[in-house]
C-alpha positions in Angstrom: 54.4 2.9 -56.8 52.3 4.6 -53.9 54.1 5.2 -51.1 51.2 7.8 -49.5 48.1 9.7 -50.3 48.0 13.5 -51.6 45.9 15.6 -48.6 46.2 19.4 -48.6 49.5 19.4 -50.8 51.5 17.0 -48.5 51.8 13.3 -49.1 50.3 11.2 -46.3 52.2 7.6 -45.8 49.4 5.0 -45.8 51.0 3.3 -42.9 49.4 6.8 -40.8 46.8 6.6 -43.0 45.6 3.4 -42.1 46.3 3.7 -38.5 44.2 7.1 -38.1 41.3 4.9 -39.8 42.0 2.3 -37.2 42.1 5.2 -34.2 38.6 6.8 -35.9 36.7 3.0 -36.3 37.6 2.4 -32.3 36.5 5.8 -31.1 33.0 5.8 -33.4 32.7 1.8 -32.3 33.0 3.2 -28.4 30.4 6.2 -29.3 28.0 3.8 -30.5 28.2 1.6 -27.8 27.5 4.1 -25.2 24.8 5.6 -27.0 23.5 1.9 -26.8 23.9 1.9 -22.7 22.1 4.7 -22.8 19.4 3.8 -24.9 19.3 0.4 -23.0 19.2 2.7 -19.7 16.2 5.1 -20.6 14.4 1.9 -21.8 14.8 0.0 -18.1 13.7 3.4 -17.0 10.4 4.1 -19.0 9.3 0.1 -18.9 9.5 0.5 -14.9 7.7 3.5 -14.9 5.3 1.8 -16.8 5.0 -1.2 -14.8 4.7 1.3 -11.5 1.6 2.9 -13.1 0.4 0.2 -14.6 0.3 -1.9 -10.9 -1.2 2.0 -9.2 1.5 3.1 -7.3 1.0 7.2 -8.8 -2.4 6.8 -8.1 -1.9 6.0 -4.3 0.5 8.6 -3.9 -1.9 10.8 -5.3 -4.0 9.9 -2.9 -2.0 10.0 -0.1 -0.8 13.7 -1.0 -4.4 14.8 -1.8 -5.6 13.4 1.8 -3.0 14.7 3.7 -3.6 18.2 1.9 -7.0 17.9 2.8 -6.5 17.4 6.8 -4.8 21.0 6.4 
C-alpha cells in the first residue's frame, strides 16, 4: 500500500503532498494573473499614447516648447 512518496530519503505522506501542489497551483495561478494586470496595464498605456500622437498632442507641445525657447 502507499502511504507517502520517497523525497531525499524521508517518506512524504501524500496528504502534504497534495496540499503543497494545492499551495504551489494557487500561488503560480496569482503570478499569472498579475503578470496579466500588468500586461493589460502597459497595453492601456501604449494604445493611449498612441491615440495622443496619433490626434497631435506631441507635436503641439513641441511647438509650444520650441516657441517659447525661441522668445528667449
Amino acid at each position: 500500500m502507499l502511504t507517502g512518496i520517497e523525497l531525499f530519503g524521508f517518506v512524504l505522506p501524500l496528504w502534504a503532498f497534495f496540499l503543497i501542489a494545492i499551495i504551489a497551483i494557487i500561488i503560480i495561478w496569482k503570478l499569472i494573473k498579475f503578470a496579466i494586470k500588468i500586461l493589460l496595464i502597459i497595453v492601456v498605456f501604449f494604445v493611449i499614447l498612441i491615440g495622443l500622437d496619433y490626434v497631435g498632442v506631441f507635436g503641439f507641445i513641441q511647438n509650444l516648447i520650441s516657441g517659447i525657447i525661441s522668445f528667449l
